[in-house]
Every structure is written in structure tokens, then in C-alpha cells.
C-alpha positions as CSV (number, residue, x, y, z in Angstrom):
1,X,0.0,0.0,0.0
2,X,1.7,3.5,-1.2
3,X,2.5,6.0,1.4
4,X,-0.1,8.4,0.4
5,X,-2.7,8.9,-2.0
6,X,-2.7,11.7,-4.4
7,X,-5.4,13.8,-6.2
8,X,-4.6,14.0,-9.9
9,X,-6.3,16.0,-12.1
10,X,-4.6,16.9,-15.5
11,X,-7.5,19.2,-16.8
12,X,-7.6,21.0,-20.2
13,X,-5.1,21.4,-23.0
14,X,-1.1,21.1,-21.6
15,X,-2.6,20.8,-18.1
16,X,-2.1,16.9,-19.5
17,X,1.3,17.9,-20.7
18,X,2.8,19.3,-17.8
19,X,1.3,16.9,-15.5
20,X,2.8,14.2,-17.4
21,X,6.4,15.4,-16.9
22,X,5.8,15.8,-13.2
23,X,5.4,12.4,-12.8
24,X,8.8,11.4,-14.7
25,X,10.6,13.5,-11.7
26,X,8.3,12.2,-9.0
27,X,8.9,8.7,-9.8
28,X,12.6,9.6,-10.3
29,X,12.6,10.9,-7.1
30,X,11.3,7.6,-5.5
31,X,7.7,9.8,-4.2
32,X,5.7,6.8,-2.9
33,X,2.0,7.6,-3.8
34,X,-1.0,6.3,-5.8
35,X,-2.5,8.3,-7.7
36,X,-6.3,8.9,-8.3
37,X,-7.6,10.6,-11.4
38,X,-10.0,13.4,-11.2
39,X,-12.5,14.5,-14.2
40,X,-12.4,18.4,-14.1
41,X,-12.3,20.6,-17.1
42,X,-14.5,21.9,-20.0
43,X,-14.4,18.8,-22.0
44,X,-16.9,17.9,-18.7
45,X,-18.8,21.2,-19.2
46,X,-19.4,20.2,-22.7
47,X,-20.6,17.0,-22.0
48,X,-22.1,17.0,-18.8
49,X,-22.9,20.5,-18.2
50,X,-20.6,20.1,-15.0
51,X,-16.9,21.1,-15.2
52,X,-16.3,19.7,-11.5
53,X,-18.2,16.5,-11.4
54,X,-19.5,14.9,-7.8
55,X,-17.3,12.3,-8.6
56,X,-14.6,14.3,-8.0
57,X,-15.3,15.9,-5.1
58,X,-15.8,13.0,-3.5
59,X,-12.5,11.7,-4.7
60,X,-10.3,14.7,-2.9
61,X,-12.3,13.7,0.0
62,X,-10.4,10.9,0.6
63,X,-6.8,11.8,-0.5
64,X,-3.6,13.4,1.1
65,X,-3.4,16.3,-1.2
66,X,-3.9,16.5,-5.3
67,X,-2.2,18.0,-8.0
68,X,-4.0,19.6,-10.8
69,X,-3.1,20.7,-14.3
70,X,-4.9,23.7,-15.9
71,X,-8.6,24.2,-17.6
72,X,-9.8,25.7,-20.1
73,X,-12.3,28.6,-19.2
74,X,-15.2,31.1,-20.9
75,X,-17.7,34.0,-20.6
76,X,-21.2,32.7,-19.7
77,X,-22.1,33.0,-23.7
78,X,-19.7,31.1,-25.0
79,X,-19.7,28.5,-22.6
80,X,-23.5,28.1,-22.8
81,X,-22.8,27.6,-27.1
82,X,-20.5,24.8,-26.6
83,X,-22.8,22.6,-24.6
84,X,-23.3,19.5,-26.4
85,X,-27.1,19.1,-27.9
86,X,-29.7,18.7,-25.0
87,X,-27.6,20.8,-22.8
88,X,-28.3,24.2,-24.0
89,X,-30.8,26.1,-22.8
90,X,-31.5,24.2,-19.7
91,X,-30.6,26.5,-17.3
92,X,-27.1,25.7,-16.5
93,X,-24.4,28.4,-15.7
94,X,-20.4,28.2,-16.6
95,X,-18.3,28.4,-13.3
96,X,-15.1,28.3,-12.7
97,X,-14.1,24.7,-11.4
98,X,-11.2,25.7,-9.7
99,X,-13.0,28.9,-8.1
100,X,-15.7,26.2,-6.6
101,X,-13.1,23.7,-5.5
102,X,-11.7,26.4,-3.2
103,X,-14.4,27.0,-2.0
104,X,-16.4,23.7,-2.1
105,X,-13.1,22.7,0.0
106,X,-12.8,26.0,1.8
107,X,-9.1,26.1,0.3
108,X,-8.7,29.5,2.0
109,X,-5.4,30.6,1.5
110,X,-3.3,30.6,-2.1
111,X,0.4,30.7,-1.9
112,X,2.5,32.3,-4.5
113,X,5.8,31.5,-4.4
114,X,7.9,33.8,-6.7
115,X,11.8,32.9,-6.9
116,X,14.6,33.7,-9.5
117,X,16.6,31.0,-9.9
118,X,20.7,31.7,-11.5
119,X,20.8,31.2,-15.0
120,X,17.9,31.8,-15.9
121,X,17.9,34.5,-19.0
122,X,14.2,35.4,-18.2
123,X,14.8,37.0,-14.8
124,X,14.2,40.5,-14.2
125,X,17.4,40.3,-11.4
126,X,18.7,37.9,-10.0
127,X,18.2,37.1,-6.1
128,X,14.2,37.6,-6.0
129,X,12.7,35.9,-3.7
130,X,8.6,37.2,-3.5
131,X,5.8,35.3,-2.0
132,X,2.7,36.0,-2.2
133,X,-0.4,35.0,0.0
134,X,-4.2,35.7,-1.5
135,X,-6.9,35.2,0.3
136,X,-8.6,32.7,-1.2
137,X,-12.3,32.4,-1.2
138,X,-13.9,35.3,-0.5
139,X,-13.1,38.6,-2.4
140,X,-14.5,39.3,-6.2
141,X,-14.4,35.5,-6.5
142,X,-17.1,34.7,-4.3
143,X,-19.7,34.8,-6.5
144,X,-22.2,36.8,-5.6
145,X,-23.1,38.9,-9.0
146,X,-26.0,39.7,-10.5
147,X,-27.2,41.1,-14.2
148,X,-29.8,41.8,-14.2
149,X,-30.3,43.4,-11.2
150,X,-33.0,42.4,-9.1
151,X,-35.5,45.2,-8.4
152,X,-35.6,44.1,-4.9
153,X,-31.5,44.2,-4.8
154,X,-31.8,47.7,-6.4
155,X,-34.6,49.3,-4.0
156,X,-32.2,48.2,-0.8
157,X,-29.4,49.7,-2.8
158,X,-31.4,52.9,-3.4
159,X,-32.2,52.9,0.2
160,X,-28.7,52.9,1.6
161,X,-26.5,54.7,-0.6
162,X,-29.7,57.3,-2.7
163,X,-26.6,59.2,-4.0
164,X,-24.9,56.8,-6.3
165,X,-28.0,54.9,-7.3
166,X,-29.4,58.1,-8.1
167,X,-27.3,58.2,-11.2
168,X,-28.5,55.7,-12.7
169,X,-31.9,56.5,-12.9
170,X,-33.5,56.4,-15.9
171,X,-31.2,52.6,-16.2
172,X,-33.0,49.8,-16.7
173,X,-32.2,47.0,-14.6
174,X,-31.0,44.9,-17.7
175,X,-28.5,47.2,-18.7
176,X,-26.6,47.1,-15.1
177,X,-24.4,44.5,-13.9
178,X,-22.9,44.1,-9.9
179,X,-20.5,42.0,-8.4
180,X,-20.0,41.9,-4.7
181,X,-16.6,42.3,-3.2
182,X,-17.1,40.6,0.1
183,X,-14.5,40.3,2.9
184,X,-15.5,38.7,6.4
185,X,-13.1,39.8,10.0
186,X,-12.2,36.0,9.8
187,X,-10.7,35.8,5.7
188,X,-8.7,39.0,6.6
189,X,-7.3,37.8,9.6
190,X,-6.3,34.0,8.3
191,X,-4.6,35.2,5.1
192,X,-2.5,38.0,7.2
193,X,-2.0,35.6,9.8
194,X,-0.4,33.1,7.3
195,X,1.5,36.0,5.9
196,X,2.9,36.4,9.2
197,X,3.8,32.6,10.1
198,X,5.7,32.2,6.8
199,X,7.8,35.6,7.5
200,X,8.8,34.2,10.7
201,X,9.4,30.5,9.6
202,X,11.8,31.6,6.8
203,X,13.1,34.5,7.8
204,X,11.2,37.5,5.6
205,X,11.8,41.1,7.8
206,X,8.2,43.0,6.2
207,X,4.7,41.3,5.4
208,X,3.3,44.3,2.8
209,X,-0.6,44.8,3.0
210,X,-1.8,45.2,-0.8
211,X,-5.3,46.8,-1.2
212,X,-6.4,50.2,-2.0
213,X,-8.0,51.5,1.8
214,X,-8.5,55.0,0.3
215,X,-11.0,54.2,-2.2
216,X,-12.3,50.6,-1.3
217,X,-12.8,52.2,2.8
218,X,-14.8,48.9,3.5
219,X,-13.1,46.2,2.7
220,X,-10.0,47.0,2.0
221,X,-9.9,49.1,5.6
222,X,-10.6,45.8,7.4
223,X,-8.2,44.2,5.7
224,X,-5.4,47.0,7.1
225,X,-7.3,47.5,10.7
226,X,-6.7,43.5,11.5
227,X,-3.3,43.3,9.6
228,X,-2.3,46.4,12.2
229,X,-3.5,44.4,15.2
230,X,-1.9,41.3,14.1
231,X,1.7,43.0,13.5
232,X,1.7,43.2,17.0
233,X,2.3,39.5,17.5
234,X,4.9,39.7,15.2
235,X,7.8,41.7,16.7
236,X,11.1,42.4,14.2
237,X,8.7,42.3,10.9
238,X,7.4,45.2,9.8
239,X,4.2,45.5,8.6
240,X,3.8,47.8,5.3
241,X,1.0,49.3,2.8
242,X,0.9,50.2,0.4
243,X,-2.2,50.6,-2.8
244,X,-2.6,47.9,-5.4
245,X,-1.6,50.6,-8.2
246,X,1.7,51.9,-6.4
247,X,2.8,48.4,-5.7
248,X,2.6,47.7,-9.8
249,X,4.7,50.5,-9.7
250,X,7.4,49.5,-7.0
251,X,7.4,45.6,-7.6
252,X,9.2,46.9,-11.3
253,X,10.6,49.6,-10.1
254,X,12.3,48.0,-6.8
255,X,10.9,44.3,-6.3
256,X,14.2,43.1,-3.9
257,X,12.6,45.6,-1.1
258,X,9.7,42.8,-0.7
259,X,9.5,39.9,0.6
260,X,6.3,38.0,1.4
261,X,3.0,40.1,0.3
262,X,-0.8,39.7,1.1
263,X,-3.5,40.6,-0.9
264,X,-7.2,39.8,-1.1
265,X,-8.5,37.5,-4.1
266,X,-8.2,39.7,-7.0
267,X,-5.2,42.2,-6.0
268,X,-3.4,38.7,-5.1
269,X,-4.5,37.5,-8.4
270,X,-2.9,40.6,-10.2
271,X,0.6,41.1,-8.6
272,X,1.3,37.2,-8.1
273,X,1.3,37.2,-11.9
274,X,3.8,40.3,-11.9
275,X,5.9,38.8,-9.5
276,X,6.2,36.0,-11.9
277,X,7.3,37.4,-14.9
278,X,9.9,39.5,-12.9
279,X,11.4,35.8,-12.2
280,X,10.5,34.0,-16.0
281,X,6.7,34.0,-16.1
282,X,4.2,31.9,-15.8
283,X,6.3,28.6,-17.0
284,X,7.5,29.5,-13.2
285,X,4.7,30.3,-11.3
286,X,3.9,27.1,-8.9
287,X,1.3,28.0,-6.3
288,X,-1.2,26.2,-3.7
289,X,-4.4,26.3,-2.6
290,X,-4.3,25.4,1.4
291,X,-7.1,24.1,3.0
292,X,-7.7,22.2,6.5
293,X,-8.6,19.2,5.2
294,X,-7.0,18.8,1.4
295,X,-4.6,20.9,-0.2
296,X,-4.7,21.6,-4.0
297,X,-1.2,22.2,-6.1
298,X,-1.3,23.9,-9.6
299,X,0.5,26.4,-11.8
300,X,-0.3,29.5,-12.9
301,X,-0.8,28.9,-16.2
302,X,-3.5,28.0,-18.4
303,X,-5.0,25.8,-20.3
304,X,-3.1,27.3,-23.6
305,X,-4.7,26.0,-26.6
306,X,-2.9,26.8,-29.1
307,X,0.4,24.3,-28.0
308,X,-2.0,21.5,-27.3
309,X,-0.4,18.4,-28.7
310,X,3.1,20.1,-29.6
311,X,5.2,18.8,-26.2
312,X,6.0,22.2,-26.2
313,X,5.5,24.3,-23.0
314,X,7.5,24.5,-20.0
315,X,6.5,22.4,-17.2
316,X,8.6,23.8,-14.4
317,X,5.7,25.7,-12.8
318,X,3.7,22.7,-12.1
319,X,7.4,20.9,-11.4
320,X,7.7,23.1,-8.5
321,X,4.1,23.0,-7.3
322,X,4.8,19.6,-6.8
323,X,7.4,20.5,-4.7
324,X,5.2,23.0,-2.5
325,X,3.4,19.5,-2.3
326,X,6.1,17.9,-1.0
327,X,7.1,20.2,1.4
328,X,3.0,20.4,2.5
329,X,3.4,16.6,3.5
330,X,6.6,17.1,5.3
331,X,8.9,15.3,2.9
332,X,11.2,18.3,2.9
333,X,14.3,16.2,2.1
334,X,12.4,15.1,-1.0
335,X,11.4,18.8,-1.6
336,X,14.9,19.6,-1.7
337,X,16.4,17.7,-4.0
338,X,13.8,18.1,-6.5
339,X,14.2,22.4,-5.8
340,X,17.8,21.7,-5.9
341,X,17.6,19.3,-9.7
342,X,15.2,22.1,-10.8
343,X,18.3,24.9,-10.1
344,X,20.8,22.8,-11.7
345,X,18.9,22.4,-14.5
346,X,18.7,26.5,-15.0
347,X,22.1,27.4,-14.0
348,X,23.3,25.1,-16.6
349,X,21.5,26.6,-19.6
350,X,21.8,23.1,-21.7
351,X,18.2,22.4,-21.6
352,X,15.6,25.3,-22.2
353,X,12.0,25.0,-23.6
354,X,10.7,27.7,-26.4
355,X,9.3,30.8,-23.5
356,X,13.5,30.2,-22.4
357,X,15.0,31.0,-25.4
358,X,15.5,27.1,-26.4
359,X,14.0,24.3,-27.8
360,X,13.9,21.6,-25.9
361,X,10.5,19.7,-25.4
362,X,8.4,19.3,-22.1
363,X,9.3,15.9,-21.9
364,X,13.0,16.7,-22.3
365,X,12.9,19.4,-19.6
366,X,11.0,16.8,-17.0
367,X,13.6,14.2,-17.7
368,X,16.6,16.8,-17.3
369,X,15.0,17.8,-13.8
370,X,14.4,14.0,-13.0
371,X,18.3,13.3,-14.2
372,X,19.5,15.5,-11.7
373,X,17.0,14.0,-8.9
């Protein structure tokens, strides 16, 4: 009987690529698991109006942790136009599997990690080391939209704030559209908490707020009125703000001042995809959804149609989110040698896939990573 039993969920397009090679350097690095397939993805939208089948949720239910590839993802028209016959016009609604798994799962915090690695030609400078934490679940992510807008919706609206909703009289409902950004005392304080732990665990001196308190006063103010209260548990890291926009500005401008950042759902969204391009892009973005009971690992990256088939893309991303995974079940000696074959691999420059400059296959990047395993 394997040691633990893993999730594995390949997705859309070179979700199936990149999973693949991750399982050359897994095996290569002697990882004793059994893994259990998971149907997510549009071709399960298409067919069964259901991009995250039952079936699947009940399979993470009963595994150690999963890893998951990428989908393939659409506007609410579109999606509704490439059910199969029978399915259109029933009623059903495109979301976002991974959006409902974290929060089917309650996978409340996503970590970023962001890290230039020597040699490679697509760093911005050498020696970044950015982590990001986004709250996961709540945010403009929840869900909570509406178009058209309920009358009902639009009388309490009216009600409470009679000098904004005054400008759009004359409207109609079908021509306005609202999503909800909404933060609870308990989301702020979890992400900033984690924020916190993973500063003093590694070493980080500042945890940097990103949200934009000025304009957003709400939600964005909790967010910086529990973060203040928490830095006090923290003595010898500074707590910093700063506003969504200026941190654009500063992460190109100055990104080895920061170290770990936390944001809520979207902002984290936004400026964990800047920090990876200042360290390669997305071919290097590994991240994790962490929940109390499962834990998801994925990259970045999409589902990217248009190199479907080729063995093309580079599968370092979803290499190192299987490391997070790894470190998440406390093989950290295992973790290490697989970071450590992934840096040896970049310093040396002999194999590089097509977004490094080279070009060298997915398959032949996995099996240079699992040669130095």
C-alpha cells in the first residue's frame, strides 16, 4: 500500500502535458504515492454541463493532497454555445471549477511563491525571492453577482447609498451588472496571519498589505485594521501598505525591497502574476491552494490551446508546485532535491524549452529535472 494517496487532475489542453512530466521526476525521485484521477475541465462542461463532477469531489475527500493541471475557461455566452445538444438552454451556468473547489473545499489561502533561480535568461534580477499569500475564497471571487439586477436588490441599494444609485436613474435593470466584493473579520485575519507565520518560519523582515484602503474604505480598511492588530504579534517584521496601483509601480521599479505580500483574491491575483514574470513568467509560477482538510497544487498557467499536442510548453511551474506538495506533507528532504535538480537544470542553460529561449521539449525538460533527482 503507497505511502499516500494523491489527487490528480490533469485538466484541459497542456494541463495533461505538464502533469505528465511531473510524474517522470516524481517517480525519479522515488515519491511513494498512488494516484487517483479526477474529471475536471470543460471537456466535462461540454458534456455534462458540469466542469467539476460529484465524482470528484468526493475523490479529494479521501486523498492526502492533489495536484491539478490547468482548464480551459469562458464568458457565460460562450460556454452556454459549446454545450453538447440537449444541454443548451437548460438552465445551466459556466463556473469556474477551480474557483468552486476552493471553496467547495474551503481552500482559504493561495500561496505564490515567486523565486529567480541563477541562469535563468528570463529573470528580471537575480536574487528575488517574492511570496505572495491571497486570500482565497472570498473577495470578487465569491460569486455573488447579479445582471440583471434584481428590483428588490436595487430598492435596498437605493435605500442605503440614494446618492450613487441616483445616477443611474433612468437605467434599466438589464443594462446594469454588480459583483459583490465581500470580505469577512475571519478571511482578513487567516490570510494576514499566514502572511505572518511564513515571514517568521523563513526569515522575511516585512509582510506588505496590498489593497487600495483610500477608495475601497470597506473592505479594503478591514483588511489594514486587522493586519495592524496582528503585527503586533509579530515583533522584528514590519508591517507595510501600500495601494494595489503603487505596488505595480514598485514591484518593477524596486521588487528586492519585498518579501512576502498579502493581498485579497483579486489584487493577489494581479501582482502574483507580476511577480512571476519578474522571475520567468508563468512557465514558473507554482502555487497552492491550502485548506484544513485537502490541499490543491497547480501552476499558474493556463490551459493554452494553441500548443495542445506540440510537447512544447515549459513544465517547471507545475514541477515546482509539486514541490510545494512535497514540502505540504513534510517530505522536505524530498522537496529539496527536487528544488535543488530544478536549479541545476537553469544554471546550466543546456536544456531550455521555447518561453527560455531554447528548444527543448516538455518531456526533455522533466527528464533533465528528473536526471539531476
Amino acid at each position: 500500500m503507497a505511502k499516500y494517496k494523491i489527487g490528480w487532475m490533469p485538466g484541459d489542453g497542456v494541463g495533461v502535458d505538464v502533469m505528465d512530466a511531473t510524474k517522470v521526476v516524481l517517480d525519479k525521485l522515488g515519491f511513494d504515492a498512488e494516484y487517483v484521477h479526477g474529471d475536471i475541465g470543460w471537456e466535462f462542461w461540454r458534456t455534462e454541463a458540469n466542469p467539476l463532477p460529484d465524482r470528484t469531489i468526493d475523490m479529494l475527500n479521501s486523498v492526502d493532497a492533489a495536484l491539478f493541471g490547468a482548464i480551459t475557461s469562458m464568458p457565460k455566452e460562450e460556454a452556454e454555445e459549446a454545450l453538447a445538444d440537449g444541454l443548451k438552454g437548460t438552465g445551466k451556468v459556466y463556473r469556474s471549477p477551480i474557483v468552486r473547489l476552493r471553496q467547495e473545499f474551503n481552500l482559504k489561502t493561495n500561496l505564490r511563491p515567486c523565486k529567480a533561480y541563477t541562469g535563468n535568461p528570463l529573470n528580471f534580477k537575480d536574487g528575488l525571492d517574492l511570496v505572495v499569500f491571497r486570500q482565497n475564497t472570498e473577495g470578487l471571487y465569491a460569486g455573488v453577482e447579479y445582471h440583471p439586477l434584481p428590483q428588490d436588490v436595487r430598492e435596498k441599494l437605493t435605500s442605503t447609498h440614494p446618492a450613487q444609485m441616483g445616477k443611474m436613474d433612468g437605467v434599466d435593470n438589464e443594462d446594469i451588472a454588480i459583483s459583490c466584493r465581500i470580505f469577512t473579520r475571519a478571511g482578513c485575519q487567516n490570510i494576514i496571519r499566514d502572511g505572518f507565520e511564513y515571514a517568521k518560519k523563513f526569515g522575511y523582515k516585512s509582510v506588505t498589505i496590498v489593497e487600495k484602503p483610500n477608495v475601497i474604505r470597506e473592505t479594503s480598511g478591514l483588511m489594514i485594521r486587522e493586519a495592524r492588530k496582528i503585527a503586533k504579534d509579530y515583533p522584528g517584521i514590519e508591517l507595510w501598505e501600500t495601494n494595489i496601483d503603487a505596488m505595480c509601480m514598485w514591484l518593477v521599479k524596486n521588487p528586492q525591497d519585498y518579501g512576502v505580500l498579502v493581498a485579497s483574491n483579486m489584487f493577489g491575483d494581479i501582482i502574483s502574476d507580476l511577480c512571476a514574470q519578474l522571475v520567468g513568467g508563468l512557465g514558473f509560477a507554482c502555487s497552492g491552494n491550502i485548506g484544513d482538510k485537502v490541499a490543491v497544487f497547480e501552476p499558474s498557467h493556463g490551459s493554452a490551446p494553441k500548443y495542445v499536442g506540440m510537447n512544447k510548453v515549459n513544465p517547471i511551474a507545475m514541477i515546482l508546485s509539486a514541490k510545494m506538495m512535497l514540502d505540504h506533507l513534510g517530505e522536505v528532504d524530498m522537496a529539496k532535491k527536487l528544488e535543488a535538480a530544478v536549479e541545476a537544470v537553469i544554471a546550466e542553460g543546456k536544456v531550455r524549452t521555447y518561453d527560455m529561449g531554447g528548444s527543448n521539449t516538455t518531456t526533455e525538460m522533466a527528464e533533465a529535472v528528473a536526471t539531476h533527482c
